[in-house]
C-alpha positions in Angstrom: 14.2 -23.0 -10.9 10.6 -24.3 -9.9 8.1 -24.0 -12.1 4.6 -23.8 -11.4 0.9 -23.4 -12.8 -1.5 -21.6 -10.5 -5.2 -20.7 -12.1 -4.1 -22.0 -15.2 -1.0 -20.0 -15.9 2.3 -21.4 -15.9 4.9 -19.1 -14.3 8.7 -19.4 -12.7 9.7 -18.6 -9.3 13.5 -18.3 -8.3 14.7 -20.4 -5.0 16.1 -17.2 -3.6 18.5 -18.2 -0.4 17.5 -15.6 2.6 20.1 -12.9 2.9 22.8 -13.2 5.0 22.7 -11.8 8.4 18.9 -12.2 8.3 16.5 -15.0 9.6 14.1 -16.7 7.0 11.5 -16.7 9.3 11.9 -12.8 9.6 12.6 -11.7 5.6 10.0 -11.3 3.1 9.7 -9.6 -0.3 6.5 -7.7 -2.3 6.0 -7.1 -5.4 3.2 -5.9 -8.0 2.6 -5.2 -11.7 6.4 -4.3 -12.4 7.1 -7.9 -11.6 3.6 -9.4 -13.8 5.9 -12.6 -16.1 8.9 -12.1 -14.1 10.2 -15.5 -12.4 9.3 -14.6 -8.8 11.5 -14.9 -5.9 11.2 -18.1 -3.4 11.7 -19.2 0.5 9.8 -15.9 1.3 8.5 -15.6 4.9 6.1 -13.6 4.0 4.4 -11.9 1.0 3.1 -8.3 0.0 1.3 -7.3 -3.0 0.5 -4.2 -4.7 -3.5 -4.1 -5.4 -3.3 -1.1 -8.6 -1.1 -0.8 -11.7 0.9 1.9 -10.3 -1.5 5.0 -9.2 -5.2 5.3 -7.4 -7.9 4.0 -9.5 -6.1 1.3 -11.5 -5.5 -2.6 -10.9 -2.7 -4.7 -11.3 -3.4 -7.1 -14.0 -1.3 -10.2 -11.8 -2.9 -9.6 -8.8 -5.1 -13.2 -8.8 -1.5 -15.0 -9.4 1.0 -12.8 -7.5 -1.1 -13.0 -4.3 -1.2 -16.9 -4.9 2.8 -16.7 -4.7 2.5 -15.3 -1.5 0.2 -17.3 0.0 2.0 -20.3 -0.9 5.3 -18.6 0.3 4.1 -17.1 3.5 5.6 -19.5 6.2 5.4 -17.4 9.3 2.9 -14.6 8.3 -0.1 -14.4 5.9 0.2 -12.3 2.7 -0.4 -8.8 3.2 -2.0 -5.6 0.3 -0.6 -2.5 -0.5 -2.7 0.3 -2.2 -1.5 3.3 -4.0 -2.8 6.6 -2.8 -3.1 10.2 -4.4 -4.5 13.4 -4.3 -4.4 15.0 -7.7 -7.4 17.6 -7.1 -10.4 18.2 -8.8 -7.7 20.0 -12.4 -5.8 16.6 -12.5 -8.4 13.7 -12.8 -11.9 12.4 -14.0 -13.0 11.0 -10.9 -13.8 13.6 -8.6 -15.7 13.4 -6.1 -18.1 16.5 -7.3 -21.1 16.6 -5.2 -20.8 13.6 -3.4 -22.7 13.5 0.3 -21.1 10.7 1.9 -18.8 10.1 4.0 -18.4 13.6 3.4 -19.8 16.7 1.8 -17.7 17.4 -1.3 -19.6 20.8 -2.4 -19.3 21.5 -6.4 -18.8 25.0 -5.4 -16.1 24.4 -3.0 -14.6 21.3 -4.9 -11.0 21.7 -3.6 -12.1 21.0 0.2 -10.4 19.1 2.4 -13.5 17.3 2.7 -13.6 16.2 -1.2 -10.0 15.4 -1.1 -11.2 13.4 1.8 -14.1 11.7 -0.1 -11.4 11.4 -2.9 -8.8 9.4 -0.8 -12.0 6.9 0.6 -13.0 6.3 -3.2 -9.5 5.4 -3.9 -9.5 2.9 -1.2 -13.1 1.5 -1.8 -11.8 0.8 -5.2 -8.3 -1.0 -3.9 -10.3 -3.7 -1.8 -12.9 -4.5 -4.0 -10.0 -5.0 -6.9 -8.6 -7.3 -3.6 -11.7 -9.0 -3.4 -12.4 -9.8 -7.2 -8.8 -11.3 -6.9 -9.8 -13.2 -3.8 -12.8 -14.7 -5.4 -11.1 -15.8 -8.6 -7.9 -17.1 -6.8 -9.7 -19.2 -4.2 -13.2 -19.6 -5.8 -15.2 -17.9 -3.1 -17.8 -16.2 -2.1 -17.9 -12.5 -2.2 -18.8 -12.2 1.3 -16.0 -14.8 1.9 -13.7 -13.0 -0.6 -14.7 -9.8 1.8 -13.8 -11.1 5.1 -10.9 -12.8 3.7 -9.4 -8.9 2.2 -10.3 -8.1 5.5 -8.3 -10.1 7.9 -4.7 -9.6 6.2 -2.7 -6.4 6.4 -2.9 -3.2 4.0 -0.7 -0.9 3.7 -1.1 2.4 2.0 2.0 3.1 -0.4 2.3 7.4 0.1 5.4 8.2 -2.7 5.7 11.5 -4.0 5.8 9.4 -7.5 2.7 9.6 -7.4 0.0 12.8 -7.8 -0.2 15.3 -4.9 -1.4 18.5 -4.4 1.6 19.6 -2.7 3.9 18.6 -5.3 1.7 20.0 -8.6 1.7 23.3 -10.7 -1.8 25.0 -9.7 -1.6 24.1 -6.6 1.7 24.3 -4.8 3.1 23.1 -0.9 0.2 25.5 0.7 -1.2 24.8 4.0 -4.7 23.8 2.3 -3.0 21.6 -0.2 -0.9 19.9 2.6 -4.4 20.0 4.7 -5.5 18.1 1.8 -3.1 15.7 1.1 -3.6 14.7 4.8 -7.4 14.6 4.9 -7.4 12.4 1.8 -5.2 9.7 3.9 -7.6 9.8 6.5 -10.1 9.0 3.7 -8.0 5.7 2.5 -7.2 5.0 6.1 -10.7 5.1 7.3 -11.9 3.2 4.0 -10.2 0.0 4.6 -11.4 0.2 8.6 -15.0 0.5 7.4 -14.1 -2.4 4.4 -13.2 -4.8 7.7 -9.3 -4.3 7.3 -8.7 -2.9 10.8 -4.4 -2.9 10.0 -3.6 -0.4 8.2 -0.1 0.6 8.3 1.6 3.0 5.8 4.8 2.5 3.4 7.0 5.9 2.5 9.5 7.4 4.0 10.4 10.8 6.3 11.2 13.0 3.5 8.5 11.7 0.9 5.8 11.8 4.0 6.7 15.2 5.3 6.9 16.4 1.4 3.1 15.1 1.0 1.8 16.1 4.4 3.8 18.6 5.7 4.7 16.4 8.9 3.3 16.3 12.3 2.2 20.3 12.1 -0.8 18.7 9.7 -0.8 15.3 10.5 -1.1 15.4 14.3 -2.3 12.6 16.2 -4.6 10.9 13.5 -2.0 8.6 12.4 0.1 7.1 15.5 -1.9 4.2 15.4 -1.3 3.3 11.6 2.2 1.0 11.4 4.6 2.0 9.7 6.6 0.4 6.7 9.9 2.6 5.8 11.7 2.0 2.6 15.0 2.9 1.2 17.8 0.9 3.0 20.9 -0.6 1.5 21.0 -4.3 2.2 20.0 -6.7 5.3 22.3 -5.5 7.8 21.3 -1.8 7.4 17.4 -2.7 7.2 17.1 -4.6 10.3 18.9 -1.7 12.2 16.2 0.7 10.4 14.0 -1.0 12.7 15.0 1.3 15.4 14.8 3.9 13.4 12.1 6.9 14.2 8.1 7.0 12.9 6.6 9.4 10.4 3.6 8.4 11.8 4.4 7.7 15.8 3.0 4.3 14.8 5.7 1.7 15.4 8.2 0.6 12.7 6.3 -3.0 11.8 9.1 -3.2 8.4 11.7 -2.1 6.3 12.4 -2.0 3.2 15.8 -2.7 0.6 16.3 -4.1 -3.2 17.9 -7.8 -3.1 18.4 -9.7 -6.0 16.5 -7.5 -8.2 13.5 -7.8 -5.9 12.2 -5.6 -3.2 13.0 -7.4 0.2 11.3 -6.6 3.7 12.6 -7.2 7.2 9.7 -7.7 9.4 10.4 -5.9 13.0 10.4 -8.1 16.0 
């Protein structure tokens, strides 16, 4: 056990061997607040950490130190972010986007429009990176405009769970066509956020089921997607992740990683 003091906080991190059957160069891990005081795991390749505490509009108290864990553990790529997402309509949250004109027209007397879901999804977002950037600054003692281009120039993903509050999936609303309409349109929001923040790779972490729950699939999604990456959880160990890199898109982006639990940590294969 190695432990280390970053920013003035002591904390542990575990020398983790890679997993058998996969390359260290090629097997990474991400973690978030779940994992805020818990000895972290080493000999990472790579590191991906989760921006909010758990749902849109919240941030992960860690984030300064957990994203100096991957940094100093990312030997073959550079960290990377991941940002809840949500929709929970105008009944299931304070932060609505009633009236708002930009990017879109969220009309108070049409307030369940795929437009304000839209402007809902792009708040969301907004929020994530400048939490990402206030981390930046405090973890590398920066400049915001440095802390800015520095958010910008690593990978987000956007973590779509049905954990998390959708219209599709909540009483009022129900898995209607304009509730899956949107559920999509606030992803595009999120999606187009980060591109207009300076992150231009945005992938997206779920999985088939979970993303066709949310979205209804390809009938609403279309095309606007097959350029987002995509991240797919829920395999069973190394063997059966790295074969998931085969396996098919939600999006009709390509498979960049997947996902399984290792050690009591999430790990990720990173697709060749």
């Amino acid at each position: 056990m190695l432990i280390t003091t970053i920013v003035g906080v002591a904390f542990a991190i575990v020398l983790v061997a890679p997993p058998a059957g996969a390359s260290s160069a090629t097997v990474g891990n991400d973690i978030s607040y779940p994992q805020c005081g818990m000895r972290l795991p080493a000999g990472h390749a790579f590191g991906v950490v989760g921006v909010n505490g758990g749902r849109s509009f919240t941030k992960n108290p860690c984030l300064a130190r957990q994203l100096a864990w991957a940094k100093r553990g990312s030997t073959s790529y550079g960290p990377a972010f991941y940002a809840n997402t949500g929709n929970p309509g105008p009944a299931y949250t304070s932060v609505w986007p009633y009236g708002q004109t930009w990017p879109r027209t969220c009309r108070a007397s049409n307030p369940n429009s795929s437009s304000c879901a839209y402007d809902y999804g792009w708040n969301s977002a907004k929020h994530s990176f400048r939490t990402a950037v206030r981390a930046i600054q405090k973890l590398d003692d920066v400049s915001r405009q440095n802390a800015v281009w520095r958010a910008g120039g690593v990978r987000w993903w956007l973590d779509v769970e049905t954990m998390n509050s959708w219209q599709t999936l909540l009483d009022g609303y129900g898995p209607t066509s304009q509730s899956k309409l949107n559920d999509t349109a606030a992803l595009l929001g999120a999606v187009d956020a980060l591109h207009d923040s300076g992150a231009w790779r945005v992938g997206i972490y779920s999985t088939s089921f979970q993303w066709k729950q949310i979205t209804g699939g390809s009938t609403y999604t279309k095309w606007y997607f097959t350029s987002n990456a995509v991240w797919l959880a829920g395999y069973e160990g190394t063997e059966d992740a790295l074969d998931g890199c085969s396996d098919a898109s939600f999006t009709g982006g390509r498979v960049l990683m997947t996902q399984y639990l290792h050690k009591g940590f999430d790990a990720d294969v990173r697709c060749q």
